[in-house]
C-alpha positions as CSV (number, residue, x, y, z in Angstrom):
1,X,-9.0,9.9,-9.4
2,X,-7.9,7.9,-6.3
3,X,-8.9,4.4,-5.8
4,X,-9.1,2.3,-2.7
5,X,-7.6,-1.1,-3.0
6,X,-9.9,-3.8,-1.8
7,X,-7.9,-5.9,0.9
8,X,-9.0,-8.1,3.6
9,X,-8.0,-8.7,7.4
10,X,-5.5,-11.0,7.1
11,X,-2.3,-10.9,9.2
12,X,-0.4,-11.5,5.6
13,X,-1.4,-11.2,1.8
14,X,-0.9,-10.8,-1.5
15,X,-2.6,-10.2,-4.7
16,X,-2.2,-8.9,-8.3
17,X,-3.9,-5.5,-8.8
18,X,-3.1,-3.2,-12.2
19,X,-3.0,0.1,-11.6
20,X,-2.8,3.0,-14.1
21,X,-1.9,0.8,-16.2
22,X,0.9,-0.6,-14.2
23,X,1.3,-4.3,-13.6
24,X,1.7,-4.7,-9.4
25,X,1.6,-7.6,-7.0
26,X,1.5,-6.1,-3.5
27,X,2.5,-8.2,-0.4
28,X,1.5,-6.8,3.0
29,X,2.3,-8.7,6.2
30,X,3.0,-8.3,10.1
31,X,5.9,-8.8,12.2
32,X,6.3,-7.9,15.6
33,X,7.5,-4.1,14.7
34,X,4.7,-3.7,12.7
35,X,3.0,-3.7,9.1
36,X,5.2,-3.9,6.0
37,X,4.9,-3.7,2.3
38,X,6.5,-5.2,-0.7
39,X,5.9,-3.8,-4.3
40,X,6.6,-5.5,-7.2
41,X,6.6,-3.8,-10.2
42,X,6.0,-5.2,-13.7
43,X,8.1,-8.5,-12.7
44,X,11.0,-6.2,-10.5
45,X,10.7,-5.6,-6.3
46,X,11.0,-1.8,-6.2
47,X,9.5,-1.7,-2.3
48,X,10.6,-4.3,-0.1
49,X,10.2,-4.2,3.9
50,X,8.8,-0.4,4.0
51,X,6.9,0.1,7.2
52,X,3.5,1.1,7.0
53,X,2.2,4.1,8.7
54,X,-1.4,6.3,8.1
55,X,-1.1,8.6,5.3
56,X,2.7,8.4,4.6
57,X,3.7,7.2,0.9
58,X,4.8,3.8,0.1
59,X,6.8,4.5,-2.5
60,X,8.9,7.1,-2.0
61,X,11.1,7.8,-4.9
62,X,10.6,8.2,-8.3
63,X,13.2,7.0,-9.8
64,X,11.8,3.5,-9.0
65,X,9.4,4.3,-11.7
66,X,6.3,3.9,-10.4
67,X,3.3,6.2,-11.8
68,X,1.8,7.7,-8.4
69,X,1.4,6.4,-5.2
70,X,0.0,4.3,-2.6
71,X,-0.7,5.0,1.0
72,X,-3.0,3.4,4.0
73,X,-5.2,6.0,5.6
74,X,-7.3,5.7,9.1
75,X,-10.7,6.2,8.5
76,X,-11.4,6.6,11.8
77,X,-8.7,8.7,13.6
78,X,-4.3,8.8,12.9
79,X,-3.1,5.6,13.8
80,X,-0.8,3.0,12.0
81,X,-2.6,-0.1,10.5
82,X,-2.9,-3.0,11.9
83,X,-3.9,-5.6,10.3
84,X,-7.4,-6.3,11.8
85,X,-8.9,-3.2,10.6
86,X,-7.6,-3.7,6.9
87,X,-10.1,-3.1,3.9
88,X,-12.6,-1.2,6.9
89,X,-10.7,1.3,9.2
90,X,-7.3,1.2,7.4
91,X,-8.0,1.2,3.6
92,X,-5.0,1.4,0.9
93,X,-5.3,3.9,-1.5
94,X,-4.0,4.8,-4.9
95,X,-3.1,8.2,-5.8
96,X,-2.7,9.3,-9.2
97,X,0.5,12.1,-9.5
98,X,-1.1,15.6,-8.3
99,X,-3.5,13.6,-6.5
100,X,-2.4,13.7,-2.7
């Protein structure tokens, strides 16, 4: 079952969240091309610097071992986060594999 990742407003954060089991500390911050995200998991950076657009995975690979997949969706139309509308209009959400 999918899960939505509580996240607030802020123009840059980062927190510690487990999912499936997985130990994860997501960073997500702004710069003037955009939103980005940083994954780190279990202690090693596997995403670093990926650009974040509505309903496009995160982490694109398996091979970087990750157990399913994370992704920002517009609850309200098809546009790219920003940050002033994370946790309400954009919302990050964790897919388990199959899930999407």
């Amino acid at each position: 079952m999918s899960q939505i990742i509580p996240i607030t407003d802020d123009e840059s954060q980062s927190f510690t969240i487990t999912l499936n089991g997985q130990s994860c500390l997501i960073a997500i911050y702004t710069k003037d091309t955009g939103m980005y995200f940083d994954l780190t998991l279990n202690g090693t950076l596997i995403v670093s610097t990926m650009i974040c657009l509505d309903r496009v995975n995160l982490v694109r690979y398996a091979y970087l071992g990750f157990i399913g997949n994370l992704a920002f969706i517009d609850t309200q139309g098809t546009t790219d986060p920003v940050y002033t509308g994370l946790g309400s209009r954009y919302i990050l959400t964790y897919f388990l594999p199959g899930e999407q």
